[in-house]
C-alpha positions as CSV (number, residue, x, y, z in Angstrom):
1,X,17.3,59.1,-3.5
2,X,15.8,56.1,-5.1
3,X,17.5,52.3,-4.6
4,X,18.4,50.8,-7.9
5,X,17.7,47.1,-7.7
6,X,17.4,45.7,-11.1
7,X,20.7,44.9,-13.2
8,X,19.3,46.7,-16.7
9,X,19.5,49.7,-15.4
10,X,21.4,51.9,-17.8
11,X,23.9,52.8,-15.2
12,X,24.4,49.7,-13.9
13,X,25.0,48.3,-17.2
14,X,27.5,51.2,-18.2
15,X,29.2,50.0,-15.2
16,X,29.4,46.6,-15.5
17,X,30.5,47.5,-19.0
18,X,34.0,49.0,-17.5
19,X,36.0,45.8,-16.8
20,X,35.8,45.4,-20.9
21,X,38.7,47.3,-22.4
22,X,36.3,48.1,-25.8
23,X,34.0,49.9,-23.4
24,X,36.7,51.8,-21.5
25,X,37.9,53.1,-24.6
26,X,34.7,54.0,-26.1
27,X,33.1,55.5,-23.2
28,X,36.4,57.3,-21.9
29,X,36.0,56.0,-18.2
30,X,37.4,53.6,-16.1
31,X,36.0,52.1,-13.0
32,X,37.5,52.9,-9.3
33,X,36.6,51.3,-6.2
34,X,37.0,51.9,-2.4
35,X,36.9,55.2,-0.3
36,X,40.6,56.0,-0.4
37,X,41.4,55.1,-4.0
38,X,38.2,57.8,-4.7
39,X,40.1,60.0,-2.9
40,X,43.0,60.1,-4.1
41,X,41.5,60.5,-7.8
42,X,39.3,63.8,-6.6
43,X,43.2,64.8,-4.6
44,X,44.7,64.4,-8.5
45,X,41.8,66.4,-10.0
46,X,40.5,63.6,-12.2
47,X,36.8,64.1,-13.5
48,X,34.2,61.8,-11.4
49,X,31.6,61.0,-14.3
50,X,29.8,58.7,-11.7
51,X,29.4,57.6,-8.2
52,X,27.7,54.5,-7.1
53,X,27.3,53.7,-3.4
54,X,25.6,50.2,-1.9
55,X,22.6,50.7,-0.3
56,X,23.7,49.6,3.2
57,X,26.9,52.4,3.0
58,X,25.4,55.0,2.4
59,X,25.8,56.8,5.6
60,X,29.5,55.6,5.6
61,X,30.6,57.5,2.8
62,X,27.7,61.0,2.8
63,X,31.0,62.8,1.3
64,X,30.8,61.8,-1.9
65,X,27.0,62.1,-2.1
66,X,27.3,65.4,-3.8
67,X,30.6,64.5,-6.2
68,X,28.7,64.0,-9.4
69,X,26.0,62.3,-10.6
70,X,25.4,59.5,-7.9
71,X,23.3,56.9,-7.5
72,X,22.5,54.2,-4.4
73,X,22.3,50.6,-5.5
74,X,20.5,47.3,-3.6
75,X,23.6,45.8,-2.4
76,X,23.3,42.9,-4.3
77,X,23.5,45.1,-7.4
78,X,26.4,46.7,-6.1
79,X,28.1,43.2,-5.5
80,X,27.2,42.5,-8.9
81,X,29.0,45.5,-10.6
82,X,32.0,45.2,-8.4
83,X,35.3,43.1,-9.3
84,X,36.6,42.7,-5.7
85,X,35.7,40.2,-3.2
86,X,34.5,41.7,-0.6
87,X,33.6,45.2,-2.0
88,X,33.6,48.5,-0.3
89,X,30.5,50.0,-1.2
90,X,31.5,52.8,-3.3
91,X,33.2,53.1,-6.7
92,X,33.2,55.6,-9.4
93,X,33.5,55.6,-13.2
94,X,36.3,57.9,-13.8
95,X,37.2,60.0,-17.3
96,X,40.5,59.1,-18.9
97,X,42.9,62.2,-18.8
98,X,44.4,61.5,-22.6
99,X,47.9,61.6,-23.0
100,X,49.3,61.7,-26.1
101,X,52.9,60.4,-25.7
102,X,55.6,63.2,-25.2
103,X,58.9,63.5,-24.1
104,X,59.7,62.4,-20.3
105,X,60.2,66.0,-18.2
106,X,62.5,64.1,-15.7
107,X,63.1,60.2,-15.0
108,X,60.7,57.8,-16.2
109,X,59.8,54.2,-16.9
110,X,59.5,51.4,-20.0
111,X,57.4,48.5,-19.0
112,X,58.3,46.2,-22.1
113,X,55.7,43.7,-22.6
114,X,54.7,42.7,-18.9
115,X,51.2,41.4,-19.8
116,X,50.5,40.8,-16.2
117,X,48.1,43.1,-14.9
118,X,49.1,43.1,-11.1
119,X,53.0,43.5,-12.1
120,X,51.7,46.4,-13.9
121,X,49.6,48.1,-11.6
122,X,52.7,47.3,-8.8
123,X,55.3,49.0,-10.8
124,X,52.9,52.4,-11.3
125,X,52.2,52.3,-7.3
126,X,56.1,51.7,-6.7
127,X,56.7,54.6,-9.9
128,X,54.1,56.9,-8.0
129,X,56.2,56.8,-4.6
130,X,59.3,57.0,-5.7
131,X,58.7,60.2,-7.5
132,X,58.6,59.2,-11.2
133,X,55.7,60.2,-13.3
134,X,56.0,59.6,-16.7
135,X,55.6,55.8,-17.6
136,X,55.4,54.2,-21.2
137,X,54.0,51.4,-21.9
138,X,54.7,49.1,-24.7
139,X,52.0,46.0,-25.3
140,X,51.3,45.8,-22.0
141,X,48.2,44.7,-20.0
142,X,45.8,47.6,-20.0
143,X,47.0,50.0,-17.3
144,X,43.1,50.8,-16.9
145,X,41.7,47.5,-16.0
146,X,40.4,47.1,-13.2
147,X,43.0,44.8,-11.8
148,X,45.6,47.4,-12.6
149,X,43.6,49.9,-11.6
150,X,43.1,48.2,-7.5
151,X,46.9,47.1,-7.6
152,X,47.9,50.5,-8.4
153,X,46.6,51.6,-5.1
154,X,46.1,55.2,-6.0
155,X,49.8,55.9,-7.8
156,X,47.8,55.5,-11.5
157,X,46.3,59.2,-10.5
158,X,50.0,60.7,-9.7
159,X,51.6,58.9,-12.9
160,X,51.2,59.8,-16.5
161,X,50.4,56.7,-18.6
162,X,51.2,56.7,-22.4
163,X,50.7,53.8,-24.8
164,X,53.5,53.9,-26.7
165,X,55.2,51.8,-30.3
166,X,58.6,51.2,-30.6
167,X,59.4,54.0,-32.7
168,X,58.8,56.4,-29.8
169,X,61.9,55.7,-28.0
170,X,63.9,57.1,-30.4
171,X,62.6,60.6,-28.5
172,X,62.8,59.1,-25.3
173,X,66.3,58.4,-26.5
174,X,66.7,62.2,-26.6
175,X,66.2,63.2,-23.2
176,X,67.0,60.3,-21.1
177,X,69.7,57.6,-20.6
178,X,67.9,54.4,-21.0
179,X,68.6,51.6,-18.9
180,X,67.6,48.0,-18.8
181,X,67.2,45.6,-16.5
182,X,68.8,42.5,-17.3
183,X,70.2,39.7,-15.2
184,X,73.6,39.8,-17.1
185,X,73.9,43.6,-16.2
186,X,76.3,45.2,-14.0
187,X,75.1,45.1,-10.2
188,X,73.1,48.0,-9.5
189,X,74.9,49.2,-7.0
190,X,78.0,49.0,-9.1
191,X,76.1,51.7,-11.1
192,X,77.5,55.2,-10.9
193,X,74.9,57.8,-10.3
194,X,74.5,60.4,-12.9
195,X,73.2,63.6,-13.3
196,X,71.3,63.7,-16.1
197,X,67.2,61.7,-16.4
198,X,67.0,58.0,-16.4
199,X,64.8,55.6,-18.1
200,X,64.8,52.5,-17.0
201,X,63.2,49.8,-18.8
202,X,61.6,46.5,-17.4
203,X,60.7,43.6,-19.5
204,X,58.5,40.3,-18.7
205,X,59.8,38.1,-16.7
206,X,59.6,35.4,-19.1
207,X,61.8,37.1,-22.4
208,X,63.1,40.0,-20.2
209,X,64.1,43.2,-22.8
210,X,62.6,43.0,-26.8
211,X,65.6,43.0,-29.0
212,X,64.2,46.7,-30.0
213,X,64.0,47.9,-26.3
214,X,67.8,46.6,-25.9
215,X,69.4,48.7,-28.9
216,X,68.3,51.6,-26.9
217,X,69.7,50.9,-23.4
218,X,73.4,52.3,-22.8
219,X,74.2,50.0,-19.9
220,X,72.2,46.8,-18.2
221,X,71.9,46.8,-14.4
222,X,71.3,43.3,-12.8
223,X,70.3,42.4,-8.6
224,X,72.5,39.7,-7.2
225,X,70.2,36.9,-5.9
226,X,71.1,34.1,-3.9
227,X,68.9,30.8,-4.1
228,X,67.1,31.8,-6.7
229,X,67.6,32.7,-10.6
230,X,65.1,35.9,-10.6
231,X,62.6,37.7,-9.0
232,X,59.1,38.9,-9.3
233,X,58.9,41.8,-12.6
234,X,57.5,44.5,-10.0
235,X,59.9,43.5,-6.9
236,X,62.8,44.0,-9.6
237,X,61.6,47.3,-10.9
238,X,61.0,48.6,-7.4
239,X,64.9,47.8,-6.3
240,X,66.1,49.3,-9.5
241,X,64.0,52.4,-9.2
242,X,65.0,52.9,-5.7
243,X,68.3,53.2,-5.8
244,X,68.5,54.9,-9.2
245,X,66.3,58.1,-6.9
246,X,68.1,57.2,-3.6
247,X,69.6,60.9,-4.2
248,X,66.3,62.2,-3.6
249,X,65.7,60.1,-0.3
């Protein structure tokens, strides 16, 4: 298979093009890097459009030779396309799965305005592992960037992602109690566990809940803290979302 070495190449270029979110939407792909994050999107069925492996790996990673359509580059290329610091030596462009935004089928997430894309990309990992799958987004950083998409470790292929407005909670409304996390909430663990789905909504860490997200909520949760006044978006999200599924554990 021939070595790509020259940066205008049209799939090099359609690579490098990913970390824009104007070409992710156009071309319907996002970009995935490292063996076991490619693994875990071929476990979850998504469609590989592309695989592109340095030139010094190849014989490390022969499995996914035969994937899709894939192509070798001069490391150096490689380097070039890649985000990460020290890369892997293989990454895929990956096809969106669309989602039109429907009603959660069990317990779910809000992520109000977190524009951080690690916090982001944490939450879906920590969503992922505790079992919830349905997480809406509401002008948030881009869940398919590629910093979301490496601090996801894998959880963005077991999660469905919706974009959602404000007007769409009124049917999450429907199915789910929503629940906010907000520092003047009862403790968590003062919480009584119910039955029915949960939504639980997390805002930024700098204004916490939009006023809009807050009409919804039918009780606040808050973690105690001592020596500090509040804690990381993500962290937060993860206690919460814990204990709300400790049932399940």
């Amino acid at each position: 298979m021939e070595v790509i070495k020259s940066r205008s190449n049209e799939t090099v270029k359609m690579l490098k093009k990913l970390d824009q979110k104007k070409y992710r939407s156009e071309l319907g792909l996002f970009l995935v890097e490292g063996h076991k994050m490619l693994k875990d999107c071929l476990r979850a069925n998504f469609d590989v459009a592309v695989v592109a492996v340095s030139e010094s790996k190849v014989q490390d990673y022969t499995e996914f030779l035969n994937i899709s359509k894939t192509v070798i580059l001069q490391d150096g290329i490689f380097d070039y396309v890649s985000g990460t610091v020290s890369p892997q030596g293989v990454m895929a462009a990956v096809r969106y799965k669309q989602n039109k935004p429907k009603v959660p089928c069990g317990d779910s997430l809000i992520l109000d305005n977190i524009s951080d894309a690690g916090n982001v990309g944490t939450i879906i990992r920590t969503a992922a592992a505790a079992g919830i799958t349905d997480v809406y987004l509401i002008n948030c950083a881009d869940a398919y960037s590629p910093k979301t998409i490496r601090s996801t470790m894998g959880g963005i292929f077991f999660t469905r992602i919706y974009d959602i407005d404000f007007a769409f909670l009124d049917e999450i409304e429907k199915a789910s109690i929503i629940l906010g996390a907000d520092m003047q909430g009862t403790v968590f663990k003062d919480y009584k566990l119910e039955d029915r789905p949960f939504c639980l909504a997390i805002g930024s860490e700098a204004n916490g809940l939009s006023e809009y997200v807050r009409k919804k909520c039918c009780q606040f949760l808050s973690i105690p803290m001592k020596n500090t006044e509040s804690l990381n978006a993500a962290v937060s999200a993860g206690v919460l979302m814990y204990y709300l599924k400790s049932k399940e554990f």
